[in-house]
C-alpha positions as CSV (number, residue, x, y, z in Angstrom):
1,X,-158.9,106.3,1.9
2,X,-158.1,106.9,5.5
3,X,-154.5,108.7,6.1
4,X,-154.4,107.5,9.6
5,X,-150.9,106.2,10.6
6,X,-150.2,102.8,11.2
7,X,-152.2,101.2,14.5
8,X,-149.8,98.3,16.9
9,X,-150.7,96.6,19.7
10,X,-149.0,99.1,22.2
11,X,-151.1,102.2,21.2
12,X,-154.3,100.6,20.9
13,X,-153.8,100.0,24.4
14,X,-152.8,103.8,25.3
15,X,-155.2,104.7,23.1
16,X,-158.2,102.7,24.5
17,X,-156.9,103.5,27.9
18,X,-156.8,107.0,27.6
19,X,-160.5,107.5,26.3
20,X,-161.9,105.0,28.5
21,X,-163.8,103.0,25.4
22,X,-161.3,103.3,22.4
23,X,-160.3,105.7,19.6
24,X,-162.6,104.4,16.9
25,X,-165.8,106.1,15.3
26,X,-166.7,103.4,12.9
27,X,-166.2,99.7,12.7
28,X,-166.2,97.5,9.5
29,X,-166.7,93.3,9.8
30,X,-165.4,91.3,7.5
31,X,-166.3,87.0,7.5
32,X,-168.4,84.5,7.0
33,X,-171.7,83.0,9.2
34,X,-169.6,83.5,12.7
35,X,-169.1,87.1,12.0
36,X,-172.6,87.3,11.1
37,X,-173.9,85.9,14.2
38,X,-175.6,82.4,13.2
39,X,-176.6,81.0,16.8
40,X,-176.9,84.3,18.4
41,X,-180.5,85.1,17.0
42,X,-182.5,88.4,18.2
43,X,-184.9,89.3,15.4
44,X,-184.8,92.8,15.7
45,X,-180.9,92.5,14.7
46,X,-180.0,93.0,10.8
47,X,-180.6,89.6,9.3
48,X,-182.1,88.3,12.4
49,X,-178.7,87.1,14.0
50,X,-176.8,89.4,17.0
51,X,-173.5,87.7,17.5
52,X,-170.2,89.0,19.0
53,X,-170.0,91.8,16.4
54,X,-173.0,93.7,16.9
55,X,-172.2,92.8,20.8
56,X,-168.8,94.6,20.0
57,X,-170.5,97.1,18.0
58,X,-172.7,98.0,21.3
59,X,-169.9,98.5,23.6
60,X,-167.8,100.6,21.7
61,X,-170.5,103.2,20.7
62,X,-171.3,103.2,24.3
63,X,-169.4,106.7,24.5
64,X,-169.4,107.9,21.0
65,X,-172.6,109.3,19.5
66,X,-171.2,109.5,15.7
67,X,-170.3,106.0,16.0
68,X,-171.5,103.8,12.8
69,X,-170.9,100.2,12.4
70,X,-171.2,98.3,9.1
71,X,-171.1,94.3,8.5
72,X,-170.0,92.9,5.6
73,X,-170.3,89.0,6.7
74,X,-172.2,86.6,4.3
75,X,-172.7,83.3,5.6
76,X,-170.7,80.5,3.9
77,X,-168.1,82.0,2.0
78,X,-164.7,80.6,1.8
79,X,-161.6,82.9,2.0
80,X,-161.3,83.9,-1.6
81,X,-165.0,84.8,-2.1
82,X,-164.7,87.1,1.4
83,X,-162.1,89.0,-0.3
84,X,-163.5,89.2,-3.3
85,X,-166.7,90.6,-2.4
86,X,-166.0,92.4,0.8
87,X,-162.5,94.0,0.6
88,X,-162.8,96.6,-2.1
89,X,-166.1,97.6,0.1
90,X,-164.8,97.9,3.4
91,X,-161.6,99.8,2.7
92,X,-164.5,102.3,0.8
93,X,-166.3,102.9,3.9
94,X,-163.6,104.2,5.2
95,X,-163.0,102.2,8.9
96,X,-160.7,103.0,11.5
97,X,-161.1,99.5,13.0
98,X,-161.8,96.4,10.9
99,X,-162.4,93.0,12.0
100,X,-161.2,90.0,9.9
101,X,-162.4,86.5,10.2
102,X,-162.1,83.8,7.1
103,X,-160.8,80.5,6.3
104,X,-162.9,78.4,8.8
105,X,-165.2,77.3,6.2
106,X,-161.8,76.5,3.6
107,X,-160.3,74.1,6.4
108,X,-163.6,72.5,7.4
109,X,-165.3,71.8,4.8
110,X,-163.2,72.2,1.7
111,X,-159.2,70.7,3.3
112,X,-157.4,73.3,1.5
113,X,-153.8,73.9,2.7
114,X,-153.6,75.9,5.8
115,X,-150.3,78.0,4.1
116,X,-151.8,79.1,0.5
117,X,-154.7,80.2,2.1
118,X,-152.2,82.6,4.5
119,X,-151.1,83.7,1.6
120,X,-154.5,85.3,0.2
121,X,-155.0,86.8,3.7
122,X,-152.1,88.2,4.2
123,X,-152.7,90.4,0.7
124,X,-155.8,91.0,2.2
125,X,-154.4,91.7,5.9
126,X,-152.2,94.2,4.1
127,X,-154.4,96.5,2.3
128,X,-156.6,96.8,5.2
129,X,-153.4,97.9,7.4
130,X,-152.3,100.8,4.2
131,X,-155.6,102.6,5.3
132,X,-154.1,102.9,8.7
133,X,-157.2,100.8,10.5
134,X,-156.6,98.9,13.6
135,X,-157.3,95.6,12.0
136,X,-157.9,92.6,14.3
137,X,-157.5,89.1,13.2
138,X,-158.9,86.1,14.2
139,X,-157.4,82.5,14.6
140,X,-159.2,78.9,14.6
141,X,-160.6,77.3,17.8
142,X,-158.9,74.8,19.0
143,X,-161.9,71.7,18.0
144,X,-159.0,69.3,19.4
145,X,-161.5,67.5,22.3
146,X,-164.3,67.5,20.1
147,X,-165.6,64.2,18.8
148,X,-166.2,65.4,14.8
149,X,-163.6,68.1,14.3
150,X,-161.1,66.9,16.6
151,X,-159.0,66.1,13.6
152,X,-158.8,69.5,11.6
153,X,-156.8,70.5,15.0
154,X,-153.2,70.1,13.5
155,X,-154.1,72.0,10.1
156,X,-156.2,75.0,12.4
157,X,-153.0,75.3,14.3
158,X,-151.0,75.6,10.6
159,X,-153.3,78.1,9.8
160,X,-152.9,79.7,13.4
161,X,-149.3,80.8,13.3
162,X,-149.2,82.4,9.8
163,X,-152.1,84.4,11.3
164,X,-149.9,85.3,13.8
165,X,-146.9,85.8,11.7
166,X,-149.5,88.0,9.2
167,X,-150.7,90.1,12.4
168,X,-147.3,91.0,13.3
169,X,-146.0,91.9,9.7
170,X,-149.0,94.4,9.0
171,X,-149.4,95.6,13.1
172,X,-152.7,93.9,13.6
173,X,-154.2,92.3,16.7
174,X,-155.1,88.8,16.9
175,X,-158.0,87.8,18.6
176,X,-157.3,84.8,20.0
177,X,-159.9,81.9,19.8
178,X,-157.3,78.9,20.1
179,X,-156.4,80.4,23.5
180,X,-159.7,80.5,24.6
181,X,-159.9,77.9,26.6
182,X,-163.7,78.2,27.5
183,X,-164.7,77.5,24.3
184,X,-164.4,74.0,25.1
185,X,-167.4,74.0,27.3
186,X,-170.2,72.4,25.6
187,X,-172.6,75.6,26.6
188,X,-170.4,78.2,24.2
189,X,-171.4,76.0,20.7
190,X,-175.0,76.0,19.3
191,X,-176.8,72.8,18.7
192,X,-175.4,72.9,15.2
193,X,-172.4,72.3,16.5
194,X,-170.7,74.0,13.9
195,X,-171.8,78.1,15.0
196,X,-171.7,79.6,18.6
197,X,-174.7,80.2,20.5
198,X,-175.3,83.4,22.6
199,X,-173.2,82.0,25.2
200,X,-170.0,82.1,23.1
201,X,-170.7,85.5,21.0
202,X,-171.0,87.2,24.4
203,X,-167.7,85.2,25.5
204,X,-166.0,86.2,22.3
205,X,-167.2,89.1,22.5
206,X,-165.7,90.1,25.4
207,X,-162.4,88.5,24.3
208,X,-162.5,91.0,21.7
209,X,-162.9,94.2,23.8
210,X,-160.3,92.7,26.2
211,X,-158.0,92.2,23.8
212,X,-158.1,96.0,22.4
213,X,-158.1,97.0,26.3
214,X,-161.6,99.3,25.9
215,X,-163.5,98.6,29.5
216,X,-167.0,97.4,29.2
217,X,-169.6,95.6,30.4
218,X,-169.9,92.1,29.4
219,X,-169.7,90.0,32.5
220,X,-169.1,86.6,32.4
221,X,-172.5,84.3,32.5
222,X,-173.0,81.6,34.8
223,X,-175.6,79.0,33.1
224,X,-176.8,76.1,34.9
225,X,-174.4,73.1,34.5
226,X,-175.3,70.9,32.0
227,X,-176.3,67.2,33.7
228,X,-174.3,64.4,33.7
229,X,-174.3,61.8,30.0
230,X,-173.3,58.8,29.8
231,X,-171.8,56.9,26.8
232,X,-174.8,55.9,25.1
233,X,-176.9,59.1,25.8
234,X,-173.7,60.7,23.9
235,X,-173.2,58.7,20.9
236,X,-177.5,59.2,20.8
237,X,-176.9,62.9,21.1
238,X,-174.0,62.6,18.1
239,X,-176.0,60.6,16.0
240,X,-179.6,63.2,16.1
241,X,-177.3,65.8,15.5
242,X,-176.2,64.6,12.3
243,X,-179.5,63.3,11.2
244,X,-180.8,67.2,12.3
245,X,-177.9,69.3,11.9
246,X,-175.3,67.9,9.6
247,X,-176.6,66.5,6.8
248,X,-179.4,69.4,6.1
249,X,-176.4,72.0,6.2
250,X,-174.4,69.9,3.9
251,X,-177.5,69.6,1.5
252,X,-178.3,73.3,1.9
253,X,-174.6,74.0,0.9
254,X,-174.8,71.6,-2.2
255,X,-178.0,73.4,-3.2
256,X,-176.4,76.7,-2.5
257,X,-174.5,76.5,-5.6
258,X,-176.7,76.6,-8.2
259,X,-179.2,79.8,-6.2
260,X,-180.1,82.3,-8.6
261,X,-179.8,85.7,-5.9
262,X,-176.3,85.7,-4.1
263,X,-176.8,86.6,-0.5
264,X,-176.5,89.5,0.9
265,X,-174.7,91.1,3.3
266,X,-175.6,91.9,6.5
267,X,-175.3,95.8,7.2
268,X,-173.7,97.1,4.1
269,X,-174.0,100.7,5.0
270,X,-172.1,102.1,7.9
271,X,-175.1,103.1,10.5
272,X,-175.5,103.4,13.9
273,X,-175.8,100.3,15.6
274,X,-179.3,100.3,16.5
275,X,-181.6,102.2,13.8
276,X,-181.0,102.5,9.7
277,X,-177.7,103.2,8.6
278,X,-177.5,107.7,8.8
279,X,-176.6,108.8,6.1
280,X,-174.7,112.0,7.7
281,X,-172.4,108.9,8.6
282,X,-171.3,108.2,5.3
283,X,-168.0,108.0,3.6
């Protein structure tokens, strides 16, 4: 286990500032489909899917040769069945900075309560933290002007402020998606709807290496403005995207169930980000 001391806010920036890309020699992600990158697709990517991650993952080994980078993220998975199968993993690979993401698919899909599911986090918040990680946490976008999740925004924003309340008891950093308030552009969301497309994996990406103070290069993009809809071309546009998008996921996810091989994860090994995981790199 690593014997690094505890990581807060205030070094990681020194720290990240000082070295002029960050402290950290190996990152470990921890989530569901967002962390492993479903709408950023790039086929020569581990399980086909780039996502802000593996754009993370880039930056930060920028500058360090012996950095490795392992992702643990299985799409689907509620809370419980992240921690399950991804915790006792992680903290063996022995990361210095973790990345945390779950309970999107609990509040969307399953309307569990936004407080009992803080509670399994935070156990899992704080055995991360005892290995003396950084560890940054993610909250909820806000979905509160969009037309089908608009009305999960109260029990996101639940959810929310026991992140923050988790981040600050076990000195992690929050990565802030409810503040981002790009994310409401139409352009940052894959046709699904439900994942981000490259647009918003850059964006969050960037977010991300921001928020730990590391310099990079990740610009913003400037895509071409999407044309004018009226009413009817948008409920039209609502309506194909449930009949394309919705219901197949939903069936998919009922199906899902009773599969006979669990899926797997998406870089299990800690590696270098582009090639096969080096074993000289290993815990």
């Amino acid at each position: 286990m690593n014997t690094a001391s505890f990581v807060n806010p205030e070094s990681v920036r020194k720290s990240a500032t000082a070295s002029g890309q960050g402290p950290w020699k190996r990152l470990v992600a921890l989530g569901d489909s967002f962390t492993a990158g479903l709408g950023d697709p790039e086929p020569r990517n581990p399980g086909g899917m780039r996502g802000w991650a593996d754009r993370l993952a880039e930056e930060l080994s920028a500058r360090h040769r012996d950095f490795s980078y392992a992702n643990l993220a299985i799409s689907g998975l509620v809370l419980q069945q992240i921690v399950d199968q991804q915790l006792a993993p992680a903290i063996a690979l022995n990361p210095d900075l973790v990345t945390l993401s779950a309970g999107g698919n609990d509040l969307v899909f399953h309307r569990r309560d936004p407080d009992r599911l803080a509670a399994h986090l935070d156990e899992a918040v704080a055995a991360l933290s005892a290995t003396g990680a950084t560890v940054v946490i993610f909250t909820g976008p806000d979905w509160g002007e969009t037309p089908v999740f608009g009305h999960l925004r109260g029990r996101v924003a639940v959810f929310n402020e026991n992140i923050r309340t988790i981040a600050a008891r076990h000195h992690g950093v929050i990565a802030d998606l409810w503040t981002m308030r790009q994310l409401s552009d139409p352009r940052m969301w894959d046709p699904d709807r439900l994942h981000f497309s490259p647009l918003g994996h850059h964006t969050i990406a960037g977010m991300v290496l921001d928020t730990l103070h590391v310099p990079h290069g990740l610009q913003p993009l400037q895509p071409k403005p999407l044309p004018d809809r009226n009413w009817r071309e948008t409920r039209a546009g609502d309506l194909a995207w449930a009949t394309h998008y919705l219901l197949p996921w939903m069936v998919q996810r009922v199906r899902a169930h009773g599969g006979d091989q669990p899926p797997a994860a998406k870089r299990p090994e800690a590696g270098p980000v582009f090639g096969a995981p080096d074993p000289a790199v290993q815990p």
